[in-house]
C-alpha positions in Angstrom: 90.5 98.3 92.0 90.1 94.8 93.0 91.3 91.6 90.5 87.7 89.8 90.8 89.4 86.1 89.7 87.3 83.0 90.4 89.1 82.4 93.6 88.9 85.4 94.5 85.3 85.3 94.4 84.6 81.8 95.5 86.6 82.8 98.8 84.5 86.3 99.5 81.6 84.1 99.3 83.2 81.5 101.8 84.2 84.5 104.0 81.0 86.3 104.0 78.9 82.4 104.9 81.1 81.9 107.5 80.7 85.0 109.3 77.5 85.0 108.5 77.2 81.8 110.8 79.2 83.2 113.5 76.1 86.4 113.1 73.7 83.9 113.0 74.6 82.2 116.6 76.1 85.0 118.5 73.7 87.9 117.0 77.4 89.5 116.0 80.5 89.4 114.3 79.8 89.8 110.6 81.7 92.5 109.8 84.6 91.4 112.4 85.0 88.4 110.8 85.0 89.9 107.4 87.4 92.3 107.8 89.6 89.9 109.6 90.0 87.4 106.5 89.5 89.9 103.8 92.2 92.5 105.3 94.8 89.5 104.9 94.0 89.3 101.5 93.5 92.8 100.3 93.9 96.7 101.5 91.5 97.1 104.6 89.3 100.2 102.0 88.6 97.4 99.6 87.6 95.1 102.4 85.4 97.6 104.0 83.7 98.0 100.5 83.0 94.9 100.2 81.2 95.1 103.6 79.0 97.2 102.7 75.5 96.0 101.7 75.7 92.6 102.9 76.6 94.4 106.9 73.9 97.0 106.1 71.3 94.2 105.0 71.9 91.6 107.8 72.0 94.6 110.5 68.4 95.8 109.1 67.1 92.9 109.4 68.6 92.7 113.2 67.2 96.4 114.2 63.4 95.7 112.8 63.3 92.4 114.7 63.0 93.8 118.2 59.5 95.8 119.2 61.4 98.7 120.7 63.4 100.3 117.9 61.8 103.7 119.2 62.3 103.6 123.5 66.2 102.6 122.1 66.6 105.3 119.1 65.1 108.0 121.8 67.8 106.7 124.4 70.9 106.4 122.3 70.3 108.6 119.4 73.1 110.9 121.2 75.5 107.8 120.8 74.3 107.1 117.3 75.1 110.9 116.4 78.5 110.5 117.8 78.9 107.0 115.9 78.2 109.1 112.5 81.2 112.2 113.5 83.5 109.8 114.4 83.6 107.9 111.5 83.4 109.9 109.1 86.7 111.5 110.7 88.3 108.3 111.1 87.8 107.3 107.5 90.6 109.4 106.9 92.6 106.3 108.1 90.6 103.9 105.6 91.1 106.5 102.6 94.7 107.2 103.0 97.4 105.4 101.3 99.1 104.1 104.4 97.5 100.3 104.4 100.0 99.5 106.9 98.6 101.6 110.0 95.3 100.5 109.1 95.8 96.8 109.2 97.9 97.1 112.4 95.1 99.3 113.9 92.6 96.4 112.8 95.0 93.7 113.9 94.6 96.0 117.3 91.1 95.9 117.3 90.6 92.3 117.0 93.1 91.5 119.3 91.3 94.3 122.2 87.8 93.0 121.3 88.9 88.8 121.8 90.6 89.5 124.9 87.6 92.0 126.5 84.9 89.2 125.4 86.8 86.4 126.7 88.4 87.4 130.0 86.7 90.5 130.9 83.9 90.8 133.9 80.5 91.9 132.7 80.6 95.6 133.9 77.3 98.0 134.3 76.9 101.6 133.7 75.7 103.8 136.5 72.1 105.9 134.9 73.8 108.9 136.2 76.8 108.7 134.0 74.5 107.4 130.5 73.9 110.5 129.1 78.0 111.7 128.9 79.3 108.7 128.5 76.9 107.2 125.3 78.4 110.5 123.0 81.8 109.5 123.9 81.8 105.8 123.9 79.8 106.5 120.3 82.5 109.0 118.9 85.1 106.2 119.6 83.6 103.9 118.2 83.0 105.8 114.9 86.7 106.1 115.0 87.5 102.9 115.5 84.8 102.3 112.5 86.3 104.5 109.8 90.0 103.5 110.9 89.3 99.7 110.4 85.8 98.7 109.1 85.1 97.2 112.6 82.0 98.2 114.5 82.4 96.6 117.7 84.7 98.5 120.2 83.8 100.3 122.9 79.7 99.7 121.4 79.5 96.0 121.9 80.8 95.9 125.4 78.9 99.5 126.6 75.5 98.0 125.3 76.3 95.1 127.2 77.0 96.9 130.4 73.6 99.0 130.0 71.8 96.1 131.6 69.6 95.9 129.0 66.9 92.8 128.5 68.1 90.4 126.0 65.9 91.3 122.8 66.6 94.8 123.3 70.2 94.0 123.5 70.0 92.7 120.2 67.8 95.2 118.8 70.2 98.3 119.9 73.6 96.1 118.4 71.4 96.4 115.0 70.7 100.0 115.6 74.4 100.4 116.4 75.8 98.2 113.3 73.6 99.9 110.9 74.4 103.4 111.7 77.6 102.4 112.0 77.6 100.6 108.0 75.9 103.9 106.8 78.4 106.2 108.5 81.4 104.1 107.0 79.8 104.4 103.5 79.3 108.1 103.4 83.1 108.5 105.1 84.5 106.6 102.1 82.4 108.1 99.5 82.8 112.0 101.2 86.6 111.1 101.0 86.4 109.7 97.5 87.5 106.1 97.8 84.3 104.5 97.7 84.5 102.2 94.7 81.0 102.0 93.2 81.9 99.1 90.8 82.4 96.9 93.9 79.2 97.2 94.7 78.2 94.6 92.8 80.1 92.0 94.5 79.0 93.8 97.7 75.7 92.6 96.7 76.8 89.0 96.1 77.7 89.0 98.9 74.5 89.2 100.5 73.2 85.4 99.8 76.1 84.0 101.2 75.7 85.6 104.5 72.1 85.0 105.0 72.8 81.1 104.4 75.5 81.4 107.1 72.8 82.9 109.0 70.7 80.9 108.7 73.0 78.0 109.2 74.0 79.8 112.8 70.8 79.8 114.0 70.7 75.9 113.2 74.1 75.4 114.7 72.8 77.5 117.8 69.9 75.1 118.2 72.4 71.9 118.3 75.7 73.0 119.8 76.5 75.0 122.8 76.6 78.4 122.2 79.3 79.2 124.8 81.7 77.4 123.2 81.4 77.8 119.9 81.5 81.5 121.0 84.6 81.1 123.3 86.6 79.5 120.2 86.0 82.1 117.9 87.0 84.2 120.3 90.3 82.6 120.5 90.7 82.3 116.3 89.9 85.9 116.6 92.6 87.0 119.2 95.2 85.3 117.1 93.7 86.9 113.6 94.5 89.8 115.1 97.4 89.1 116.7 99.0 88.3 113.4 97.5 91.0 111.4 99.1 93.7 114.0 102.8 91.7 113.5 102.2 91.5 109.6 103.8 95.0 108.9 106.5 94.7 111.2 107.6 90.8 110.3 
């Protein structure tokens, strides 16, 4: 059960607008950045509850955007499938007691997800190897999810290496996030540590992160996005840097 104080609230709100800015001029990050401040404050379950609806409502909005929600849903709904097995398994890692492998795997995570973005070449996946590889990629990832409330690894960088136009890019990480939010809900409640009475602040959280949207989108227009993107890459690294040395310091 979380303590909902003043501060306590006035810094979710602060967490959720400031990754909803970081959504709102790289088209990710929401829920990376979320977990990443809210998992140094409290367990990594109540963090990933309080991700929740305002993930699932900014990742909607993200999928319905694009005009080709079908040509994508018919050409990763393999993947998608996978996404939903693999996290409900691996929220077996968000519902257990031991907070300490689950902040160390998100710490991991962070950490993986920096370094890949930053230094990484921009690979490309053969057609011939798609249909194998989507399912697997996808039931990692839905481990990944229900082990640390984090959508992004392997999805965000296989996406990226389909080769696919820049709309539609965006449009299949909304696909992917939402399936992914969904999945991670029905884990947690399957598992029975889904707190309903956090729901509400959940839902609070929702206005914050559409004003740092929108206030993304405004940055986007006036400051580089490269490098607004390569130093939140590098805040990132050393989030998660820190959060995998917590238990062991």
């Amino acid at each position: 059960m979380i303590h909902f104080s003043l501060p306590f609230v006035v810094t979710v709100a602060a967490t959720f607008f400031a990754a909803g800015v970081v959504k709102g001029v790289t088209g990710m990050g929401l829920p990376t950045v979320a977990m990443g401040v809210l998992g140094a404050l409290i367990s990594p379950l109540a963090a990933a509850g309080l991700l929740i609806v305002p993930s699932f409502v900014t990742n909607v909005w993200q999928l319905f955007v694009g005009p080709s929600f079908g040509l994508l849903l018919r050409r990763l709904w393999s993947m998608m499938l996978a996404v939903v097995l693999g996290t409900t398994a691996g929220s077996s890692l968000l519902a257990s007691s031991n907070t300490t492998l689950t902040t160390s795997a998100l710490g991991v995570a962070l950490v993986v997800y920096a370094a890949y973005t930053l230094y990484a070449r921009q690979l490309r996946v053969p057609p011939r190897v798609e249909p194998w590889l989507s399912p697997a990629i996808g039931g990692l990832t839905g481990v990944v999810t229900g082990g640390t409330g984090v959508f992004v690894i392997p999805a965000v960088p296989y996406l990226q290496a389909l080769g696919l136009e820049k709309d539609d890019l965006v449009q299949a990480l909304g696909l992917s996030f939402t399936i992914s939010t969904i999945a991670l809900a029905a884990g947690l409640a399957w598992r029975g540590v889904f707190q309903i009475e956090n729901l509400a602040m959940s839902a609070l959280a929702i206005a914050p992160a559409l004003g740092g949207m929108w206030a993304g989108q405004v940055i986007r227009s006036r400051v580089t996005p490269s490098t607004f993107r390569r130093w939140f890459l590098i805040c990132l690294l050393l989030l998660g840097a820190e959060m995998f040395a917590r238990p062991f310091l």
